[in-house]
C-alpha positions as CSV (number, residue, x, y, z in Angstrom):
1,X,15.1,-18.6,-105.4
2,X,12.2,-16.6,-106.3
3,X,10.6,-14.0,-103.8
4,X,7.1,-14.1,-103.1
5,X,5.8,-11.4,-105.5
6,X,7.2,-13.5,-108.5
7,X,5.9,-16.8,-107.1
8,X,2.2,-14.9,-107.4
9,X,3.5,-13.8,-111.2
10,X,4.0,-17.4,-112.1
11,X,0.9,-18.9,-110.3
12,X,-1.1,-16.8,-112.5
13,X,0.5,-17.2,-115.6
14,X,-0.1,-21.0,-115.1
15,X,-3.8,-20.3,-114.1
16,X,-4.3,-18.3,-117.2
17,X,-2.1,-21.4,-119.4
18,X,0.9,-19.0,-120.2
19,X,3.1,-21.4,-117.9
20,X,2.8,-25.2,-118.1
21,X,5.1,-26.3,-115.9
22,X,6.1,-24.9,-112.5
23,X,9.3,-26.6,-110.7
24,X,9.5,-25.6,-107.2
25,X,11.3,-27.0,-103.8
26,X,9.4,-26.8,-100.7
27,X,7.8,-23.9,-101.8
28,X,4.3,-25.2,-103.2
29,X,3.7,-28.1,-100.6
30,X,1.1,-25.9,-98.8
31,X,-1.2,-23.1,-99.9
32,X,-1.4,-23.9,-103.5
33,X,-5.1,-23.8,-105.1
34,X,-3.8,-24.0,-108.7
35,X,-5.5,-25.9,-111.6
36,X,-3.6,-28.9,-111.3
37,X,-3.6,-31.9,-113.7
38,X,0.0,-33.6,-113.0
39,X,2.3,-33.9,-110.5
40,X,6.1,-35.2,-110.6
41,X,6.8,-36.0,-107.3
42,X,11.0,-36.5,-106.5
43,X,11.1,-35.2,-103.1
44,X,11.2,-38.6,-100.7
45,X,9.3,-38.2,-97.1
46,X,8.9,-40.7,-94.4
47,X,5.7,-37.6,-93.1
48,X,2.6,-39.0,-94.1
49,X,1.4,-35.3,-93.2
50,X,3.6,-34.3,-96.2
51,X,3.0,-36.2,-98.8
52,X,-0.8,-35.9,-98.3
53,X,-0.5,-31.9,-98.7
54,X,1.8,-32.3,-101.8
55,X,-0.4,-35.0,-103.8
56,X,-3.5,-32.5,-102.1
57,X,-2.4,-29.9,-104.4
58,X,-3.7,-31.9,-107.3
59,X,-6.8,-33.1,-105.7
60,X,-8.6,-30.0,-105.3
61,X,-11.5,-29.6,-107.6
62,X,-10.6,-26.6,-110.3
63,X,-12.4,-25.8,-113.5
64,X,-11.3,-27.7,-116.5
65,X,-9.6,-30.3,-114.5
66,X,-11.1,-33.6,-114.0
67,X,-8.6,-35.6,-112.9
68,X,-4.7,-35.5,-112.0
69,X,-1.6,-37.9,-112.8
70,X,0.9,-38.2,-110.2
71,X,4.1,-39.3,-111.2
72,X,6.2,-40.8,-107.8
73,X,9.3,-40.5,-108.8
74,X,10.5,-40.8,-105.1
75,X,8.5,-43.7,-103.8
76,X,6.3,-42.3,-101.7
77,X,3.5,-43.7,-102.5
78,X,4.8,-47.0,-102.0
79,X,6.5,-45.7,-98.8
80,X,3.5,-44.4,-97.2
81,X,0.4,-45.3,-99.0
82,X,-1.9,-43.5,-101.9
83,X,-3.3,-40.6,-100.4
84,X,-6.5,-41.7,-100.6
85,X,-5.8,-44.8,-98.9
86,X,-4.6,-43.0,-95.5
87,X,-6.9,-42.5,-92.4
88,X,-7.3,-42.4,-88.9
89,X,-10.0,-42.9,-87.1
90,X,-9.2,-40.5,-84.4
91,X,-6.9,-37.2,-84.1
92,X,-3.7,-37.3,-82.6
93,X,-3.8,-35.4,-79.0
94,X,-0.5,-36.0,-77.4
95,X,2.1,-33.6,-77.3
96,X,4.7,-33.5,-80.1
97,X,7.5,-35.7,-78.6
98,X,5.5,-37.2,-76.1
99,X,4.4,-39.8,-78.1
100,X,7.7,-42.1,-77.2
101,X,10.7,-41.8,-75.9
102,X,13.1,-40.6,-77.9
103,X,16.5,-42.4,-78.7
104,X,19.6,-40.6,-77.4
105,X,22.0,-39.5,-80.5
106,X,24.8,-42.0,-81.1
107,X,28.5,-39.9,-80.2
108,X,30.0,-38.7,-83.4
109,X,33.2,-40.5,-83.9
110,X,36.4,-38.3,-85.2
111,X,36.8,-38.8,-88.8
112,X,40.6,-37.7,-90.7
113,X,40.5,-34.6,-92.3
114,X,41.0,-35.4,-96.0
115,X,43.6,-32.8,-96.1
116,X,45.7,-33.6,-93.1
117,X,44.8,-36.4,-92.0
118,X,43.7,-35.3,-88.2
119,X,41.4,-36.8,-86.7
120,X,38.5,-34.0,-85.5
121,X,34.1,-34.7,-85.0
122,X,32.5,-31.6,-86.9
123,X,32.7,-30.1,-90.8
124,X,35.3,-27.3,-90.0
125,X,39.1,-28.8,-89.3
126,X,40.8,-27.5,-86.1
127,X,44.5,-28.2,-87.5
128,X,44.2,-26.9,-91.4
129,X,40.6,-25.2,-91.3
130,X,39.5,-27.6,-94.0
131,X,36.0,-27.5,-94.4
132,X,34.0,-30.7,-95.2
133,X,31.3,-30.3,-97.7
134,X,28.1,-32.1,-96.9
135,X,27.0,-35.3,-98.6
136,X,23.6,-35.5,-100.4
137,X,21.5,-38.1,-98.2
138,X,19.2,-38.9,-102.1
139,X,20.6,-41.3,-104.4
140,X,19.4,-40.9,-108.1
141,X,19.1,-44.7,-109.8
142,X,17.1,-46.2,-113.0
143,X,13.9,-47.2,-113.2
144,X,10.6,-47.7,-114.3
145,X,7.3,-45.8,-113.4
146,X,4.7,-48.1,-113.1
147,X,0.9,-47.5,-112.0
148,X,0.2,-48.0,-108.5
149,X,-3.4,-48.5,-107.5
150,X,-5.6,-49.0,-104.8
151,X,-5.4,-51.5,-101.8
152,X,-5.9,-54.5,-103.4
153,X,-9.3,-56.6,-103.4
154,X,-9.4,-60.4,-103.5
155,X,-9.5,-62.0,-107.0
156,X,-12.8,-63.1,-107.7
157,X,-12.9,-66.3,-110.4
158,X,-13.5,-64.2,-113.3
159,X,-10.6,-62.6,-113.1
160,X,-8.7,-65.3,-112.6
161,X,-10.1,-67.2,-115.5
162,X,-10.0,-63.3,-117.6
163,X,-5.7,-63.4,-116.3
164,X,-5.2,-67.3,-117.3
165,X,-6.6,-66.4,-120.9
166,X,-4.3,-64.0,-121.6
167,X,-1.8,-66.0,-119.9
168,X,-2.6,-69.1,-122.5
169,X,-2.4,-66.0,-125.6
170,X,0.4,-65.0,-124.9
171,X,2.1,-68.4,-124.5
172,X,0.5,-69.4,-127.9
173,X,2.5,-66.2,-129.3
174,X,5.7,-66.6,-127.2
175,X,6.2,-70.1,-127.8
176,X,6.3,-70.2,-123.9
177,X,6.6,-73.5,-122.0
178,X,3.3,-74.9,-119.7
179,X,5.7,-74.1,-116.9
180,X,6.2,-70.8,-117.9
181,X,2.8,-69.7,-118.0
182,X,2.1,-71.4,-114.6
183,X,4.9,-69.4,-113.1
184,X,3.1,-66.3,-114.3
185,X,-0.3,-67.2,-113.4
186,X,1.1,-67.9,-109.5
187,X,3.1,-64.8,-109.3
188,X,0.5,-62.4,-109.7
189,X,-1.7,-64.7,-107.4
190,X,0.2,-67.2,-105.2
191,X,-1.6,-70.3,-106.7
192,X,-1.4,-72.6,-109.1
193,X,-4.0,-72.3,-112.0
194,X,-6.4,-75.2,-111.4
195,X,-9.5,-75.6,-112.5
196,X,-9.4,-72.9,-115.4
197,X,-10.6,-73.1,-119.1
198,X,-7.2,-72.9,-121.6
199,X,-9.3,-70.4,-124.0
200,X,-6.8,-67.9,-125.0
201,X,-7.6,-64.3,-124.9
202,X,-6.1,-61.3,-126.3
203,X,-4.4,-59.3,-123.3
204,X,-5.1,-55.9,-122.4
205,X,-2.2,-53.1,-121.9
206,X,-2.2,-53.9,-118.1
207,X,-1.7,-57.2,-118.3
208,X,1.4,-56.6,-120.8
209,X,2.5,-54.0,-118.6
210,X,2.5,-56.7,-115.2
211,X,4.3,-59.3,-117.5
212,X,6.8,-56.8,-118.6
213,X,7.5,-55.8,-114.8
214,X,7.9,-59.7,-113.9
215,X,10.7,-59.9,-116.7
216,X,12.6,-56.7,-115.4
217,X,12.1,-58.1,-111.9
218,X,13.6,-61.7,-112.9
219,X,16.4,-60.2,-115.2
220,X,17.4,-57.6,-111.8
221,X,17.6,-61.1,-109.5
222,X,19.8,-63.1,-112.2
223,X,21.9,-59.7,-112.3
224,X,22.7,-59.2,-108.3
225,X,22.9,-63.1,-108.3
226,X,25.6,-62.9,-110.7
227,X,27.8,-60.2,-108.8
228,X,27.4,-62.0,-105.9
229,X,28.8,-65.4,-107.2
C-alpha cells in the first residue's frame, strides 16, 4: 500500500516520463488527470458508473497524447458497453434502493469445518476455532485480446463484396472448399453470399484477425464437445 504523499511522488514522475507504468487497485479510478496513453484494465465490474471513470482516466485530453489503447482484460467492455457507447437520456432521481425492491438474502446453510468436521454458518469455527480463509470470487483463464469496436452499422454492399474477395483469396491460398468460404462469408453476416463477383482480393490484417477468431471459436466447440461425449 502506498500513502498518499507517495501516490503524488509517482503521479509526477509518470507526468514528467520517469515512470511508465503505474499498477494500482482501486486507488486511480477517480481523480486521476494523468497523461494517459494505455490502459490494462483486469478489475471486472457489473457498475457502468465504474467502468466509465476508469476508461475516463484515459480519455481526458493531455498534451502529447492523442489517443489511448485500452486493454480489457476483464470483459467489461463487453459486459457493459464501450464507454463511448453509454448514455441516458435523463438523470437518475430516485433514491438509492428505491429503484426496486430488493431481494431478501437466501439463509446461509451450515457448512463442516474442514478441521472437525462440525457443521457451523460463519468463517470462525465454534468447536476448534478454525478459521476459514475466504475464496477469491475472479477466475484467471486463457485467452485472446481482440479489438472491440463500436455498435455495429449494417453492411452496405461494398463491404460485402470488399469481405467475399478476401474470402475467395484466401480460399485460392488455403486450398479451402466452396463450402468453406460460404461458411465464413455467413458467419460474419448471417447470409449466404449471393449475388457477389468471385474476384479475389488480398485481405487486410482485420479480416485475418476475424478468420483467426472464427478458427479458435470452432476449435473451443469441437473441444467442450469432446469432453462432453
Amino acid at each position: 500500500m502506498t500513502d498518499a504523499v507517495e501516490r503524488r511522488r509517482l503521479n509526477q514522475l509518470f507526468r514528467e516520463g520517469g515512470v511508465k507504468v503505474i499498477c494500482s487497485v482501486r486507488t486511480m479510478t477517480t481523480g486521476v488527470d494523468l497523461p494517459v496513453s494505455c490502459i490494462i484494465d483486469a478489475a471486472p465490474t457489473r457498475s457502468e458508473i465504474l467502468h466509465i471513470q476508469k476508461i475516463g482516466r484515459g480519455l481526458r485530453v493531455n498534451p502529447g497524447t492523442e489517443d489511448c489503447l485500452i486493454l480489457d482484460h476483464a470483459g467489461n467492455s463487453l459486459r457493459l458497453g464501450l464507454v463511448t457507447d453509454i448514455h441516458h437520456d435523463r438523470l437518475d432521481t430516485t433514491e438509492r434502493g428505491a429503484r426496486k425492491e430488493r431481494k431478501p438474502k437466501p439463509e446461509k446453510l451450515p457448512r463442516p469445518c474442514p478441521r472437525c468436521d462440525a457443521l457451523h454458518v460463519g468463517q470462525i469455527c465454534p468447536g476448534c476455532g478454525f478459521e476459514r480463509s475466504p475464496l477469491a470470487n475472479v477466475d484467471a483463464t486463457d485467452g485472446t485480446l481482440v479489438e472491440v469496436t463500436g455498435r455495429k452499422q449494417p453492411a452496405t454492399m461494398e463491404d460485402k463484396q470488399l469481405f467475399w474477395s478476401m474470402t475467395k483469396w484466401l480460399q485460392h491460398e488455403r486450398s479451402w472448399s466452396d463450402g468453406r468460404a460460404s461458411n465464413l462469408y455467413r458467419d460474419r453476416f448471417g447470409v449466404w453470399p449471393r449475388g457477389l463477383r468471385a474476384t479475389p482480393q488480398r485481405p487486410d490484417q482485420a479480416f485475418f484477425n476475424y478468420e483467426k477468431s472464427r478458427r479458435i471459436a470452432w476449435a473451443k466447440s469441437k473441444t467442450a464437445e469432446s469432453r462432453r461425449a
